[in-house]
C-alpha positions as CSV (number, residue, x, y, z in Angstrom):
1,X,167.4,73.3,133.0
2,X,165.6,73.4,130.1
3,X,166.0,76.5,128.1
4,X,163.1,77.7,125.4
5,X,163.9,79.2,122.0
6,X,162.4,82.9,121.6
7,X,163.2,84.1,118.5
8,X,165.9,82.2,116.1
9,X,166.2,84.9,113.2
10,X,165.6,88.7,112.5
11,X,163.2,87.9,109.5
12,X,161.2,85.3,111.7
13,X,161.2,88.2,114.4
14,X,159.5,91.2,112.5
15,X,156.1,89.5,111.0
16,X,155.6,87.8,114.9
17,X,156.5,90.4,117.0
18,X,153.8,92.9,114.8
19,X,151.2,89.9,114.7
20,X,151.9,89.9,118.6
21,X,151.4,93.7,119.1
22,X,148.4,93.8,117.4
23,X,146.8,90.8,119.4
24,X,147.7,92.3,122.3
25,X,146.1,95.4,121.5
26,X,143.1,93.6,119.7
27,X,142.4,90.6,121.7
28,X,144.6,90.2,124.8
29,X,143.8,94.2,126.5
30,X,140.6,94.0,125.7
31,X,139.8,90.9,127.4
32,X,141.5,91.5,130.5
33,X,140.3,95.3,130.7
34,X,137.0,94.1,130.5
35,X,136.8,91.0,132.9
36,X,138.8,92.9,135.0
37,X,137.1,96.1,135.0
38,X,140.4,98.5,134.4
39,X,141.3,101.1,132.9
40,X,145.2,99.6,132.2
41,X,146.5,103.6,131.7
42,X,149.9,103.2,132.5
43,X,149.0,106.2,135.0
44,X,146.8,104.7,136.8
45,X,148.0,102.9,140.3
46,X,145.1,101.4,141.4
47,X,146.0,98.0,142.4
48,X,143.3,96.1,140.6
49,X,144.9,98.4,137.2
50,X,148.6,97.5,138.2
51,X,147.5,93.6,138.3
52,X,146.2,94.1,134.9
53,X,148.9,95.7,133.6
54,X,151.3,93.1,134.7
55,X,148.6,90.0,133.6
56,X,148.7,91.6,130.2
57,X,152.2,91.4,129.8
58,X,152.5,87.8,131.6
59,X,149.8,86.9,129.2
60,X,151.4,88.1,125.9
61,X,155.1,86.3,126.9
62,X,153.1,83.3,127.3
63,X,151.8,83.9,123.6
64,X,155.5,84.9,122.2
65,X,156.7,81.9,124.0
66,X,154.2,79.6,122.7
67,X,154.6,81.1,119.1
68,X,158.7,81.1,118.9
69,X,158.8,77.0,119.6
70,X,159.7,75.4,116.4
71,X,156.8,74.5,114.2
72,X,153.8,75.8,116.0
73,X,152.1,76.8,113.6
74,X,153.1,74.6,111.1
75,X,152.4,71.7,113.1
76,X,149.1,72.8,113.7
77,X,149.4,73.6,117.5
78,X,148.4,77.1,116.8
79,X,145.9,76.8,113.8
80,X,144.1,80.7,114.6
81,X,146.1,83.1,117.0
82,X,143.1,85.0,117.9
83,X,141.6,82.3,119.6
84,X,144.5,80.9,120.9
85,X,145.5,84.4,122.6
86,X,141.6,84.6,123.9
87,X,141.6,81.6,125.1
88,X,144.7,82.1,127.3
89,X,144.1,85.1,128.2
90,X,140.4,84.2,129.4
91,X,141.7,81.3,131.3
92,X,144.4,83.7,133.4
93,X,141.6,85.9,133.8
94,X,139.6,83.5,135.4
95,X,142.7,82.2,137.4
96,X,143.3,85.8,138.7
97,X,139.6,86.3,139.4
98,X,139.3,83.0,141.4
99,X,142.7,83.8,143.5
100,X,140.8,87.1,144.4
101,X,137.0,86.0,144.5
102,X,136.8,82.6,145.6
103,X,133.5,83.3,147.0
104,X,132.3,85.3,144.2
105,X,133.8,82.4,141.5
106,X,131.7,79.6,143.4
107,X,128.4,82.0,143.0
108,X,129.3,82.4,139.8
109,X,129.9,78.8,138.7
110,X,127.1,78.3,140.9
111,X,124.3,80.4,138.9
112,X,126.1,79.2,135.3
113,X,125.3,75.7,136.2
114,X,121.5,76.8,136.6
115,X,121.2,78.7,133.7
116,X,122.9,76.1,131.8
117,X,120.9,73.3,132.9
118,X,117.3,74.5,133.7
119,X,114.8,74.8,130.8
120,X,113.8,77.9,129.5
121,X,117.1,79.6,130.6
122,X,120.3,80.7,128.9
123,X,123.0,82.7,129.1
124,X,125.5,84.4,125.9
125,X,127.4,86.8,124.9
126,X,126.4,90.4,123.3
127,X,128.4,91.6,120.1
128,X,130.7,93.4,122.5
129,X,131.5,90.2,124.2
130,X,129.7,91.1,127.6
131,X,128.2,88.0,129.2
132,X,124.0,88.2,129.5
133,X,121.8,85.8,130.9
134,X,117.9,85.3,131.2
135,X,115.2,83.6,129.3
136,X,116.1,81.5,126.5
137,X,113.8,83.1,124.4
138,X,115.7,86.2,125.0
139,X,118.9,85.2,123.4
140,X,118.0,86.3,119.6
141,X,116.0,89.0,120.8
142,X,118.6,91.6,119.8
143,X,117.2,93.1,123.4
144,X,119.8,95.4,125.6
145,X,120.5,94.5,129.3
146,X,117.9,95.8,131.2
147,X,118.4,96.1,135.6
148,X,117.9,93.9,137.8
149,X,115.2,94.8,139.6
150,X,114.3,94.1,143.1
151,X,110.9,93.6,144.2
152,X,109.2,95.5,146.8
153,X,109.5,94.9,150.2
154,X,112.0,92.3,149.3
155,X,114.1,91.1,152.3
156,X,117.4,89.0,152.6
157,X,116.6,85.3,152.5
158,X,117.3,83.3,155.8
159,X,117.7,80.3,153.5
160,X,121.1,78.7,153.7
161,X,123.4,79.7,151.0
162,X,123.8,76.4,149.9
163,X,119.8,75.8,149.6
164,X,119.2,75.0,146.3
165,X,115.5,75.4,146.6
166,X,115.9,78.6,147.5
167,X,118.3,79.3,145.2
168,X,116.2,78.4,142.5
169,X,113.4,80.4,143.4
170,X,115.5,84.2,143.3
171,X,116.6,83.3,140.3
172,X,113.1,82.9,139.1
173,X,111.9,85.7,141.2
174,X,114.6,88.0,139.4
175,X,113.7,86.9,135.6
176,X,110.1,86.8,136.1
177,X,110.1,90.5,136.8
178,X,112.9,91.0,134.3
179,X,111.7,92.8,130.8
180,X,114.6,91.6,128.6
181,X,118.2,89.6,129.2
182,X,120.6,91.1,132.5
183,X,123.7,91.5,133.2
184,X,125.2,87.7,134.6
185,X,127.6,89.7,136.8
186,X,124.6,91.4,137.9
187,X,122.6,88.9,138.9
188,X,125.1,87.5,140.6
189,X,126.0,90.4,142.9
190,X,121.9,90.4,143.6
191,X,121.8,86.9,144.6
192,X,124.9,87.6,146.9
193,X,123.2,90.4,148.7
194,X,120.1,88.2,148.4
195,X,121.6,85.4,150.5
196,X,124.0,87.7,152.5
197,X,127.2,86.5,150.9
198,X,130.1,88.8,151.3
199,X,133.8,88.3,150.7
200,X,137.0,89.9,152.0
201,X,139.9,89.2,149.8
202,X,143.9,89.5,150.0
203,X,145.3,87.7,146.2
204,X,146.9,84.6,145.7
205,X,148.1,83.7,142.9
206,X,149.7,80.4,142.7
207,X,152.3,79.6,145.1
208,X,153.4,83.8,146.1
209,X,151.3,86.9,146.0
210,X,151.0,88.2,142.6
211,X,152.4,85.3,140.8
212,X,150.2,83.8,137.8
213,X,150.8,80.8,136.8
214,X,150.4,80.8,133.0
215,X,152.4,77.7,132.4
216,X,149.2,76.1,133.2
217,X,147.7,77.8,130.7
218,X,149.1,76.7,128.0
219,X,150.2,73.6,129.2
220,X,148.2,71.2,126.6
221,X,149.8,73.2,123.8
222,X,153.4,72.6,124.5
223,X,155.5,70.0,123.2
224,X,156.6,66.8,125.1
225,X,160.4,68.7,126.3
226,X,161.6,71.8,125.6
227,X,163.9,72.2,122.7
228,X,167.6,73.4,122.7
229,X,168.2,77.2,122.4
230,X,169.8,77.5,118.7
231,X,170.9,81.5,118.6
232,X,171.7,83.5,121.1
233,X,171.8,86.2,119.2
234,X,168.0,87.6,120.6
235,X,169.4,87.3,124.1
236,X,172.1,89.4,123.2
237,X,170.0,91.9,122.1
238,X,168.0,92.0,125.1
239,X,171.1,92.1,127.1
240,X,172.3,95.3,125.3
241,X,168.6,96.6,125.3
242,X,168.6,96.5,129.4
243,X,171.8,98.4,129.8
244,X,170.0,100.9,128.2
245,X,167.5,100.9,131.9
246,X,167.0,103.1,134.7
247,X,168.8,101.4,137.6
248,X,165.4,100.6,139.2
249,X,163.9,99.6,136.0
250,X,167.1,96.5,135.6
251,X,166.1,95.6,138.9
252,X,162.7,95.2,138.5
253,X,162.9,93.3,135.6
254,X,166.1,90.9,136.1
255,X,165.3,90.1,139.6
256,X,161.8,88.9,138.2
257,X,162.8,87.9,134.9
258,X,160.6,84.7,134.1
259,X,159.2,82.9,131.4
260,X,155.6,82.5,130.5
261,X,155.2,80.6,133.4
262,X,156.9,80.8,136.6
263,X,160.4,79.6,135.9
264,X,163.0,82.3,136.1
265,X,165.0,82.5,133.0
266,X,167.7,85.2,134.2
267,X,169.5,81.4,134.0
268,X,169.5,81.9,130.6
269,X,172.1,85.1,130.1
270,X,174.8,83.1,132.0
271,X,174.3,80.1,130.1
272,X,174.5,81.9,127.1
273,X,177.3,82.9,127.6
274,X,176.1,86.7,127.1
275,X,176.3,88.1,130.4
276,X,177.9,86.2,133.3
277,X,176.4,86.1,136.9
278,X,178.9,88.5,138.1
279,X,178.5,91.2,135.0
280,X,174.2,90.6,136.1
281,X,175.1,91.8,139.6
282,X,177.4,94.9,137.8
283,X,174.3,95.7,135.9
284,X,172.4,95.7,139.2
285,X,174.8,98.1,141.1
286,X,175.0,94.8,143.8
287,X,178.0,93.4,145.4
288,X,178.8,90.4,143.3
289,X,179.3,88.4,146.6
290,X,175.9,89.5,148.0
291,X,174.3,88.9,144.6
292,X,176.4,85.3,143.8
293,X,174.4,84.6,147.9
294,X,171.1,84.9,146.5
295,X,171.5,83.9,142.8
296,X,170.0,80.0,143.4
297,X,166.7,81.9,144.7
298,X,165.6,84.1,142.4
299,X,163.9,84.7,140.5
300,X,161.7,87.3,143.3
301,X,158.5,87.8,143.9
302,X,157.3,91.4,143.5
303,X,157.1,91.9,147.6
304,X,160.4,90.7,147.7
305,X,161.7,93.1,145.9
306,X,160.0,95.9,147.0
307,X,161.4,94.9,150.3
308,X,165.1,95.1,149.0
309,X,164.7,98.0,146.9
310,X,162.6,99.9,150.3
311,X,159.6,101.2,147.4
312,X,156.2,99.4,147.1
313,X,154.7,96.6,145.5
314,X,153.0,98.4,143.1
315,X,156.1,101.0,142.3
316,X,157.5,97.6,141.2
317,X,155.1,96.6,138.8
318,X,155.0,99.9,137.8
319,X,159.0,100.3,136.5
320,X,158.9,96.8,135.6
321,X,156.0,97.8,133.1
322,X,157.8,100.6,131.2
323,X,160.9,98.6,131.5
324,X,159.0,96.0,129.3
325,X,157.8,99.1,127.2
326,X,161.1,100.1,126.6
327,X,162.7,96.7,126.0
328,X,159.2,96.5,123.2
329,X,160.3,100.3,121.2
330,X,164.0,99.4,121.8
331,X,164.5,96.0,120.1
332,X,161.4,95.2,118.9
333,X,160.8,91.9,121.4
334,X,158.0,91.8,123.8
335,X,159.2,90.8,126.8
């Protein structure tokens, strides 16, 4: 198993867990609040909010990860962390967003492709990063988004979703009446409704329900192999840090405890020779024979452990959230 160095000293630890915070709080919420329309309050359970929550803190392990490998910056990997952490967090936006709204991503790729390919039309980004679209003469119009408007008497087309003819001509029909640039996901949802387009959706993310696969993400960043872990003196910490837990909150976490990707790493406490596999099951108030029965499996997938512990899915995400919050204010390390 290949095992990935977090952080290798205290002094290397401070500066890039405060540069982390502050990109996740500058760059990484923002993003996924925004694309993913929530409010990601800690208080809020809506399950759209709780999938935030948990892509936020999937996305910024996947940047700690990234940033703790030997040389990444220096090598030139990493040459601007804002973009690096926008551009990953974008991409598992859009990986979330296409599990969900397969439909919905196709119409979207769908109307991009016109407005990136037809003359006279455009699409960009206002100064607060929201995505408009319209006439190209539009662009450096400083103009607001205005509605889209729909026309009088304006039925749903019989054309087949998929004719492109038709397709053409509501989008034409919807900037011709236009007075400035519109909203791109508005447009879209018109032309849906226009063309009678609806979707149902249960998420799918990657190989289990709720699991994001941000190895992907960052896959054309990494090194050829993973290097060897040179301290475990972070691990330690982390280990002393989740005795400090509620019972639930261990359970949530350890049972799940991944990478930025989807490789469990609870591996990595045993080999470490920091906790053993039967001092894990102690710290999760299991029989160590029951727990020695399932170790090759985990780690779990949020459903799964829901199951086990009798709570919901999104009680799981919830305590494994303020576990991560308390692991952050306790030793400093984003998990």
């Amino acid at each position: 198993m290949a095992i990935v160095p977090l952080i290798r000293t205290q002094e290397e630890a401070d500066p890039l867990i405060e540069s982390l915070a502050e990109i996740t709080r500058k760059v990484i919420a923002p993003i996924v609040r925004r694309k993913l329309h929530a409010s990601l309050d800690t208080v809020d359970t809506h399950p759209r909010n709780l999938d935030a929550l948990e892509l936020v803190g999937d996305v910024t392990v996947a940047v700690l990860t990234e940033l703790s490998r030997d040389g990444a910056a220096e090598n030139g990997r990493i040459r601007d962390l804002h973009s690096y952490a926008a551009t990953v967090t974008s991409n598992a936006c859009y990986q979330y967003l296409r599990a969900k709204f397969p439909i919905r991503t196709q119409q979207r790729n769908r109307l991009r492709y016109v407005l990136t390919h037809k003359k006279g039309y455009s699409m960009w980004k206002d100064a607060g990063g929201e995505m408009l679209c319209g006439l190209e003469k539009w662009q450096n119009s400083g103009t607001g988004p205005t509605r889209v408007e729909v026309a009088k008497n304006e039925i749903r087309s019989t054309a087949a979703s998929d004719d492109m003819r038709a397709y053409l001509a509501a989008v034409e029909s919807v900037l011709t009446r236009a007075s400035g640039p519109v909203r791109f996901a508005d447009l879209v949802e018109h032309l849906m409704r226009h063309f009678g387009i609806s979707e149902h959706t249960e998420l799918q993310c990657g190989p289990e329900p709720g699991r994001f696969d941000l190895e992907g993400l960052v896959a054309d960043t990494k090194p050829p192999h993973d290097r060897a872990l040179e301290t475990t003196e972070c691990i330690r910490e982390l280990w002393k840090a989740i005795g400090l837990l509620s019972l639930d909150q261990r359970r949530t976490l350890l049972l799940n405890l991944r990478s930025g990707g989807a490789e469990g790493i609870i591996n990595l406490l045993p080999l470490s020779g920091v906790a053993s596999i039967g001092a894990i099951a102690d710290a999760l108030s299991i029989e160590r024979e029951e727990f020695a029965a399932v170790w090759n499996s985990l780690p779990w997938d949020d459903l799964k452990i829901a199951d086990y512990l009798g709570i919901t899915r999104q009680q799981v995400i919830n305590l494994r959230y303020s576990a991560r919050t308390r692991l952050a204010k306790t030793i400093r390390l984003s998990m």
